[in-house]
C-alpha positions as CSV (number, residue, x, y, z in Angstrom):
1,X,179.8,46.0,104.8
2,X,178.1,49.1,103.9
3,X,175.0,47.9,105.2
4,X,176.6,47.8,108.8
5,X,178.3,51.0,108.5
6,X,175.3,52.7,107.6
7,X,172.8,50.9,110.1
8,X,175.6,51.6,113.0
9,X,175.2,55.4,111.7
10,X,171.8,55.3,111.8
11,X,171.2,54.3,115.1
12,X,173.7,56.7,116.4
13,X,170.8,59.7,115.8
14,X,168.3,57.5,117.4
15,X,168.4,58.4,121.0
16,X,168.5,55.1,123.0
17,X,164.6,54.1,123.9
18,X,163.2,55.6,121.0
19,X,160.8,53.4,119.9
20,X,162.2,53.6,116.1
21,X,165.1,52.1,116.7
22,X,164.0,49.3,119.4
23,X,161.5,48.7,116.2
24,X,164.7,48.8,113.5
25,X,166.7,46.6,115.8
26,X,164.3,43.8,116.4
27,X,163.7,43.1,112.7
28,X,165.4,40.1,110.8
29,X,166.9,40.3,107.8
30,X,166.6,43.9,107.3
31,X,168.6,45.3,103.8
32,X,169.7,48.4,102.9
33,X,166.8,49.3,100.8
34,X,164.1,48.9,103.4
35,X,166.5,50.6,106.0
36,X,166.7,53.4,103.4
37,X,162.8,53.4,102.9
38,X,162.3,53.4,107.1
39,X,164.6,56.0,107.5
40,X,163.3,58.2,105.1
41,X,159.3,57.9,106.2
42,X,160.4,58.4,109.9
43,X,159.2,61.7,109.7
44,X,159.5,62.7,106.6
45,X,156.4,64.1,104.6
46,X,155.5,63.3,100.8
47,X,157.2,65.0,97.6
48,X,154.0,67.5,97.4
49,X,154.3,68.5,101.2
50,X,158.1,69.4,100.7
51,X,157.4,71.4,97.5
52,X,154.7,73.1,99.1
53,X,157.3,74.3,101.7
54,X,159.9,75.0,99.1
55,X,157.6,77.3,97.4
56,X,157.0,79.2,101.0
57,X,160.3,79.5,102.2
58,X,161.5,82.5,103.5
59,X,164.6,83.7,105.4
60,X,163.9,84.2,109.2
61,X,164.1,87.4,110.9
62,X,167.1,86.1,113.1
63,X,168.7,83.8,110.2
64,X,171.6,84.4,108.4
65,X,171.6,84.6,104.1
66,X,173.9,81.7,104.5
67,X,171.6,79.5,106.5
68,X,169.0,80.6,104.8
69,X,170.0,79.2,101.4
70,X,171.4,75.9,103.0
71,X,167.9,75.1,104.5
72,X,166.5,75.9,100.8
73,X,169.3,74.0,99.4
74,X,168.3,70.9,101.8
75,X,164.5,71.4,100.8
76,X,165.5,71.4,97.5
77,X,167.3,67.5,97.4
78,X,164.1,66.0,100.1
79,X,162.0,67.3,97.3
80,X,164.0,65.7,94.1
81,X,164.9,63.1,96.5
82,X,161.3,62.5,97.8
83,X,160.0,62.8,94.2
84,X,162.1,60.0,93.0
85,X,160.4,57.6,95.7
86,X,158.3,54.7,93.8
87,X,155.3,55.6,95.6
88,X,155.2,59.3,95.3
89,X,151.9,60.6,94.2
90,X,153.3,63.4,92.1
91,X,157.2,63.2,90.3
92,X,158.8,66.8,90.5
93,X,161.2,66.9,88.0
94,X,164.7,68.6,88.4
95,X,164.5,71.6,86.1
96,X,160.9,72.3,88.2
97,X,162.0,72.5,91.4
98,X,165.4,74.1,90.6
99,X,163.2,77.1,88.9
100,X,161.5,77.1,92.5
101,X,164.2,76.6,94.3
102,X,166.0,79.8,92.3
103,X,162.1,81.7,92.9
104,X,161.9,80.8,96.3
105,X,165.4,82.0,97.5
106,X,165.3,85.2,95.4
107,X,162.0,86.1,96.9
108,X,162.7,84.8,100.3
109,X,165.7,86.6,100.5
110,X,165.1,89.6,103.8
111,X,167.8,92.5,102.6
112,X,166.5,94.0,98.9
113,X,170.5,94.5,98.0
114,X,171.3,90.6,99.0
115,X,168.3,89.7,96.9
116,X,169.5,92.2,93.8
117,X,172.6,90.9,93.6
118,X,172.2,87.3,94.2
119,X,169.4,87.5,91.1
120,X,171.7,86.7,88.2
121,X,173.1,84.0,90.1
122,X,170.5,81.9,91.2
123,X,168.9,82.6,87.3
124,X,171.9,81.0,86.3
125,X,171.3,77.1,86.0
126,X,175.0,76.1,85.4
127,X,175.8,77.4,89.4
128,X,176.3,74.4,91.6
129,X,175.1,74.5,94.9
130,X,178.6,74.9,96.4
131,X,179.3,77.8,93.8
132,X,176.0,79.4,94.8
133,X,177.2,79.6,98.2
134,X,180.3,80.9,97.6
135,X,178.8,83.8,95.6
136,X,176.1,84.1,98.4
137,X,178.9,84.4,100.5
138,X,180.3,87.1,98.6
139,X,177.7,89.3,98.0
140,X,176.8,89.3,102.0
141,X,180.8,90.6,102.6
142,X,180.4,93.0,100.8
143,X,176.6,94.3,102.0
144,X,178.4,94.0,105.2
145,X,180.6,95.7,104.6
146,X,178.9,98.7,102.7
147,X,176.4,98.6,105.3
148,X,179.6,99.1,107.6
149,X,181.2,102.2,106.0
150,X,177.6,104.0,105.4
151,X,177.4,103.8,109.5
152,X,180.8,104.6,110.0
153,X,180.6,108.2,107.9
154,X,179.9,111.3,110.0
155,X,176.9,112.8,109.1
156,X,177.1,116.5,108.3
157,X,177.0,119.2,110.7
158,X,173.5,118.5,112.3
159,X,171.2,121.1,113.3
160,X,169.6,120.5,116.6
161,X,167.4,123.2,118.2
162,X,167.7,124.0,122.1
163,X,166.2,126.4,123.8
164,X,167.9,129.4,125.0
165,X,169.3,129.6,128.5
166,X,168.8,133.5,128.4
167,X,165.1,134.4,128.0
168,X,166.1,137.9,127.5
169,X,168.6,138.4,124.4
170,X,169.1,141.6,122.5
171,X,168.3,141.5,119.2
172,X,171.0,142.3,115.8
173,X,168.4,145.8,115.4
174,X,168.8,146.5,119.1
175,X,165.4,145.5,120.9
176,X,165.1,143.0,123.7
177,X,163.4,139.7,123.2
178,X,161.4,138.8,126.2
179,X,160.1,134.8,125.3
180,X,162.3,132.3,125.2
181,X,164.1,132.0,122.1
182,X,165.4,129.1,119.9
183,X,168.5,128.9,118.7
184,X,171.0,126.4,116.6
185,X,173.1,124.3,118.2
186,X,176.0,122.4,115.5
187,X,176.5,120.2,118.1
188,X,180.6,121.0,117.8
């Protein structure tokens, strides 16, 4: 039963005509376990490959912190999951790639306070991956909303120069100035 389920899933992604899944539906007596093992090499690259990428992830300019860490958090599993493949060249084992996973993220992290405060928690290895969302989650809030109040304070009374309308102005010990003069303007 959950053979069917999942190869009725499966197909679902597979846009009709693809030659993947005319290839998966015309073979007899396919099990779960080489459905699994098609599905997976599709286009899907070896254990070393997707540790390489782990290694050199980085948040995008136009990425969210949140989406950032989910597409670590993704790279993370295809690497233990990839490693765990019977023909994998090279096993990574889990305490490896989580100390990458915690390296890459903390490194690949764009705003220096996100990356600060998000430190002790990706150091911690007793976070799960929905607890280190949550406190990713937190710790943006509140940069946004820091980031928020530091543009919403006035600054102090600026001091812009103009020049003076009145090239001719008398002068506090009585002579006339005859350039153009500069004067402050508070903007108020």
């Amino acid at each position: 039963m959950s053979f069917l389920v999942f190869y009725e899933a499966s197909s679902i992604f597979f846009t009709p005509g693809l030659q993947f899944r005319i290839y998966l539906e015309g073979r007899d007596n396919l099990n779960l376990p080489t459905l699994r093992r098609h599905l997976r090499a599709f286009q899907e690259r070896g254990a070393t490959d997707l540790y390489q990428e782990l290694c050199n992830v980085s948040q995008g300019a136009r990425e969210s912190p949140q989406s950032f860490l989910l597409r670590a958090l993704a790279l993370k599993q295809k690497v233990l999951f990839a490693s765990k493949e019977s023909d994998a060249m090279f096993k990574y084992d889990k305490p490896l790639v989580n100390a990458m996973f915690a390296h890459a993220v903390s490194t690949g992290l764009l705003d220096a306070d996100i990356r600060h405060d998000m430190k002790p928690y990706l150091t911690d290895g007793n976070l799960t991956d929905e607890e280190l969302m949550e406190k990713l989650n937190l710790v943006t809030c509140t940069e946004k909303e820091r980031v928020k109040k530091m543009q919403q304070r006035r600054p102090l009374a600026a001091m812009d120069v103009k020049e003076s309308s009145n090239p001719e102005k008398i002068q506090p010990d009585g002579q006339k100035d005859k350039g153009k003069r500069l004067r402050r303007y508070t903007g108020c």
